[in-house]
C-alpha positions in Angstrom: 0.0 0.0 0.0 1.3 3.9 -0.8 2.2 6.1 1.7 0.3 9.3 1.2 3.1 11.2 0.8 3.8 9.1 -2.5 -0.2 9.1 -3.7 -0.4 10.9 -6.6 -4.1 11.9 -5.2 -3.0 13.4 -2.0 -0.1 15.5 -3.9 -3.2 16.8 -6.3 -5.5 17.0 -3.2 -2.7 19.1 -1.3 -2.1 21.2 -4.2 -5.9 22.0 -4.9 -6.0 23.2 -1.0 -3.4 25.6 -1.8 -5.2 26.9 -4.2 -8.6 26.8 -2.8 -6.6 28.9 -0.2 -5.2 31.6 -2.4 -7.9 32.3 -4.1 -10.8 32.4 -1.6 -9.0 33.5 1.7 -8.4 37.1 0.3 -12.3 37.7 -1.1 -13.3 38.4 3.0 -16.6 36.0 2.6 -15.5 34.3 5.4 -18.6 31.9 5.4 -17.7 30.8 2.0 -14.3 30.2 2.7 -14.4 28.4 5.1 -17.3 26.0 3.6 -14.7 25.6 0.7 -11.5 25.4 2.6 -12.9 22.7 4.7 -14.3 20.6 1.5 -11.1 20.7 0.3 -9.2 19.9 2.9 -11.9 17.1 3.6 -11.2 15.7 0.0 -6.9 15.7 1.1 -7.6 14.4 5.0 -9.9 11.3 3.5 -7.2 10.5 0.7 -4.8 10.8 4.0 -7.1 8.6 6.4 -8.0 5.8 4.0 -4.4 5.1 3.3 -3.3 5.0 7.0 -6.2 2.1 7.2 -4.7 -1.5 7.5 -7.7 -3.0 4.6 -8.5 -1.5 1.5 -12.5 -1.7 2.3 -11.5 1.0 4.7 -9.4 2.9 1.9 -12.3 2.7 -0.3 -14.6 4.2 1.7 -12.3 7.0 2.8 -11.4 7.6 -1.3 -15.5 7.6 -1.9 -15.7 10.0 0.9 -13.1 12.0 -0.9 -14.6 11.7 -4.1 -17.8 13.4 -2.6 -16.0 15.9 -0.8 -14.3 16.8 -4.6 -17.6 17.3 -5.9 -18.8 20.0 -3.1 -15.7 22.0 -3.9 -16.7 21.7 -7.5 -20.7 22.9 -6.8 -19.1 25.7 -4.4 -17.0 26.3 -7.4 -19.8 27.4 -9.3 -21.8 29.5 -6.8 -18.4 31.8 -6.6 -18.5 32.3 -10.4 -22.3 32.8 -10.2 -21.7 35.6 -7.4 -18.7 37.0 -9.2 -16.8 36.0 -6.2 -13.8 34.8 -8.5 -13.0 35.1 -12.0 -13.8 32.9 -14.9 -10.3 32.0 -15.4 -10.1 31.2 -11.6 -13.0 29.5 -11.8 -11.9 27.3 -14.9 -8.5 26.7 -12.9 -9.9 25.4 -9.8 -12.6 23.4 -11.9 -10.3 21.3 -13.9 -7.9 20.8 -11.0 -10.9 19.6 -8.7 -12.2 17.5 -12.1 -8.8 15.7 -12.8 -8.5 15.0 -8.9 -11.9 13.1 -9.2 -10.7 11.8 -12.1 -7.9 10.4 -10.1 -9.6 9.2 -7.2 -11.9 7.0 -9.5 -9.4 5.2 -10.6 -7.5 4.8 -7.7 -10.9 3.2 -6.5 -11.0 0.7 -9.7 -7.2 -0.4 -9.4 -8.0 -1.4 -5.7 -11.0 -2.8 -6.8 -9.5 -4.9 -9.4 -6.9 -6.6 -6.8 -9.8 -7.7 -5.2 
């Protein structure tokens, strides 16, 4: 089993709460951010969780858990570009990083799936 450090979706989970951060912390909506900010880090602390888990029944649930968590930030995602709270090119940024992280995480979920 990986260590999280070398999961390729915790290093794209870690990187899209960086960017989460830089790009909501400074818009002041606090309530937002932090609904955001926590989604995201939700979506890197599950990735984190399910791999310290001695079965991978437990990892998988932990990676679905992520998975979900990756698709609030994506629906918060939208409500900022609806209230102009970033810009489209933000928006498309975060969007495709959030996307390809899901993308990710599914198939993490089938390669464990297939050992099974």
């Amino acid at each position: 089993m990986k260590t999280l450090e070398d999961s390729i979706a915790w290093q794209k989970s870690r990187i899209l709460v960086n960017a989460i951060y830089q790009s909501f912390y400074k818009i002041g909506d606090w309530i937002f951010y932090k609904q955001i900010y926590r989604a995201a880090l939700s979506t890197m602390n599950n990735i984190a969780e399910g791999l310290e888990r001695n079965s991978n029944k437990e990892l998988l649930y932990f990676l679905n858990v992520s998975k979900g968590s990756c698709g609030e930030v994506r629906s918060m995602l939208y409500v900022a570009k609806d209230q102009n709270k970033i810009t489209q090119e933000d928006f498309w940024k975060l969007f495709n990083q959030s996307k390809e992280l899901s993308k990710v995480l599914s198939g993490f979920m089938k390669s464990i799936n297939a050992k099974a």
